[in-house]
C-alpha positions, 0 to 999 in steps of 0.5 A: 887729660887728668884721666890719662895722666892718672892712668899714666902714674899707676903704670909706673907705679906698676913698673917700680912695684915689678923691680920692688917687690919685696918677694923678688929678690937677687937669690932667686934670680938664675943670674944670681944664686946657684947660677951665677956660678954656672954664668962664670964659665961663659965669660971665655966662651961666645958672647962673654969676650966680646960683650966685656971688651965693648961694655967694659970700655964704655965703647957704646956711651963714647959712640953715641955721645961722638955720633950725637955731637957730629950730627948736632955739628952737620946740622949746625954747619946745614943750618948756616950754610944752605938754611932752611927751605920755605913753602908757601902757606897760603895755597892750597892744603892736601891731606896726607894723615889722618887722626889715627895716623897723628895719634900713632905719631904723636905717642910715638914721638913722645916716647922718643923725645924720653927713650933716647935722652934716658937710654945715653944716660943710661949708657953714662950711668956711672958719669951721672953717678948711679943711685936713684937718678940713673934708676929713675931714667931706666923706669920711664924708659920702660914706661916710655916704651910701652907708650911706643909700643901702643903706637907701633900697629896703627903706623905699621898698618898705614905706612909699610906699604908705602914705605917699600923701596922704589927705583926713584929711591936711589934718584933721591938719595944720589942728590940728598933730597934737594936738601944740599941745594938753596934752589927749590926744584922738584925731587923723586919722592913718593908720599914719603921719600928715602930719608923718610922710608930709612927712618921708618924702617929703623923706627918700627921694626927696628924699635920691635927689636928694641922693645923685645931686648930691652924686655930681656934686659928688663925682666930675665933676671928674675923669674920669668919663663925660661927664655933662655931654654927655649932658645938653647943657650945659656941665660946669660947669653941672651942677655948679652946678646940682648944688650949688645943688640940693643945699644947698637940699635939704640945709637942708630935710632938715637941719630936716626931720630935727631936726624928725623927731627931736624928735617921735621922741624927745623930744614923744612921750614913749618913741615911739622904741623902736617903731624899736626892738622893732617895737611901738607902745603900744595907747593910742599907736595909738588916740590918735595913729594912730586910723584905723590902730586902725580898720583893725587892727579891722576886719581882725581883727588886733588885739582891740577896745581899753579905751581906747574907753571913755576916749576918742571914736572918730573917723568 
């Protein structure tokens, strides 16, 4: 641990020295300099127009702060109102994920729990007041997204096939999963479901999008190599595209991954420590992911369970 911490810090170190360096300055950037007059003339072209009026009216940090505070509100008002779903503990266990799969997950977590808090303060800087706090936030938002990147090839390899859409999809998104019910009755639902096959696809290749215009954001305004030629539009261009990209993406994922989160730890109760040991509970499996308990069966994977006794079997 004391290795991966110290590895950790000279990252960052890293990361400061890029922004830091005593030969990089604003003069040498192609947004500054000579070309910050040539980056006037867009303003009343393409991007320029639209990315003021949203950006200029601080329209990203009002909606994710409103997005954020409604589904805290929907939580809250679930929580209350329905509570959370209990499985037994003492049956018998299914391993569902393995060591690799947890590792991914877990640097994947971790990055989240940093880049979601640090980009809405970001969104809010001039609220927080600038200055080295607000800079602060912005360099571990960088490490942090170098921590997700680690973990995004393992879990795109794992899971994409299992997370495509299947018909019975639509079955579990026309009753919410169960989730609006108190009664436990078995659901349409693969190893994963369709609230979980939504997360990922806006996690993963959604979080690619976002590690490739942060990048933009991060490291355009120096110099890099030319991006901006290569794809035929001014550089600034990019950057606003970049920026627009990346706050509307990063609101979805910011709810998405409070969403993820609640059902995780909070709506079904103990369902987080499958992240943690690699198993499910029997009665989990059978009850929330019924057509994964009929696959395991079929293949002879795990042993026909009590609770077919307790509970109908989905066709």
């Amino acid at each position: 641990m004391t290795r991966i911490l110290s590895l950790l810090s000279v990252v960052a170190c890293w990361v400061f020295a890029i922004e830091a360096s005593p030969s990089t300055n604003q003069y040498q950037s192609n947004i500054w300099a000579a070309g910050r007059i040539e980056n006037i003339k867009p303003y009343e072209d393409g991007l320029g127009p639209i990315f003021t009026f949203i950006q200029g009216n601080d329209y990203f940090a009002i909606a994710v702060l409103s997005l954020i505070l409604a589904v805290i509100g929907a939580f809250a008002l679930h929580f209350l109102i329905i509570g959370p779903k209990h499985f037994s503990h003492d049956g018998n266990k299914v391993y569902a994920f393995s060591l690799i799969e947890r590792v991914a997950h877990g640097l994947a977590a971790i990055s989240w729990i940093v880049l979601v808090p640090t980009g809405i303060i970001m969104m809010w800087g001039a609220e927080f007041g600038g200055g080295t706090f607000v800079r602060f936030c912005k360099n571990i938002h960088g490490l942090a997204t170098i921590i997700f990147a680690v973990s995004v090839l393992p879990m795109l390899i794992a899971w994409t096939k299992r997370m495509l859409p299947t018909i019975y999809d639509i079955r579990w998104m026309l009753i919410v999963g169960g989730y609006l019910s108190k009664v436990k009755r078995p659901v349409p639902a693969g190893k994963f479901n369709a609230g979980q096959k939504a997360w990922y696809w806006v996690a993963i290749p959604g979080g690619i999008v976002m590690i490739l215009t942060g990048a933009a954001m991060f490291f355009l305004d120096f110099k890099t190599p030319d991006v901006a030629t290569w794809l035929g539009v001014p550089q600034i261009e990019v950057l606003r595209a970049s920026a627009l990209i990346h706050n509307v993406l990063g609101i979805v994922c910011a709810v998405f991954f409070l969403v993820h989160i609640y059902m995780a730890a909070i709506a079904i109760h103990g369902a987080i420590w499958s992240m943690v040991t690699g198993y499910k509970e029997e009665e989990e499996v059978y009850v929330l992911h019924h057509y994964w308990y009929q696959e395991l069966i079929s293949k002879n994977k795990i042993p026909v369970s009590e609770y077919e006794k307790t509970y109908t079997k989905l066709k």
